[in-house]
N, C-alpha and C positions, 0 to 999 in steps of 0.2 A: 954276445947278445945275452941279454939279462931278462928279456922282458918277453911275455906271452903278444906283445900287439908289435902292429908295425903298419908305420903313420908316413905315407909320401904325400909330397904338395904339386899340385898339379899349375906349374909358372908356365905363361906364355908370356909375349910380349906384350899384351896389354896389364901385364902381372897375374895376381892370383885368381885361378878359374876354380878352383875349388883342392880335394883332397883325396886320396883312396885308401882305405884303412881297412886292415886284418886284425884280428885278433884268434889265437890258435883256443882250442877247447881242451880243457884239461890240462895236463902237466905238462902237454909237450909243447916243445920250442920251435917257434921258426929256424926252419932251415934256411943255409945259405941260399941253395936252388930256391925256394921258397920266396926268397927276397930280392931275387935276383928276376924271378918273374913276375913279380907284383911290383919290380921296378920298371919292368919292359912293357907291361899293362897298363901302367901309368904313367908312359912316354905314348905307349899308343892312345892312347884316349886324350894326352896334351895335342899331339898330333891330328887326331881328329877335332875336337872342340876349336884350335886355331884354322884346318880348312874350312869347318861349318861358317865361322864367322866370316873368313877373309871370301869368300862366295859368296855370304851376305850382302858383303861390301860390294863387292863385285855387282851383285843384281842390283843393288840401291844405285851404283854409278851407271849402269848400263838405262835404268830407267830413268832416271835424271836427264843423262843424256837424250833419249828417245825424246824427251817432254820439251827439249831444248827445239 
């Protein structure tokens, strides 16, 4: 690691839901731990952003249905 930031992308399967970015303060470097939990943070928040939507979906089909 070369760099003071550290840049994940947050994919699901409707592709890109956005990003999560660190940047350290002053001279010090990201640690591995460090990037290893800012990658687990940003598998949870994939993980959530994709339930939030797929319940979306879920209420839009459930009331769809009800209208039927």
């Amino acid at each position: 690691m070369d760099s003071k930031a550290v840049a994940l992308a947050l994919v699901g399967e409707m592709g890109m839901l956005g990003s999560l970015g660190a940047t350290m303060a002053g001279e010090e470097m990201p640690s591995e731990e460090l990037v290893d939990l800012l990658t687990t943070v940003a598998h949870e928040i994939r993980v959530a952003l994709e339930n939030a939507r797929l319940y979306r979906q879920r209420q839009e089909s459930l009331r769809s249905y009800a209208q039927q």
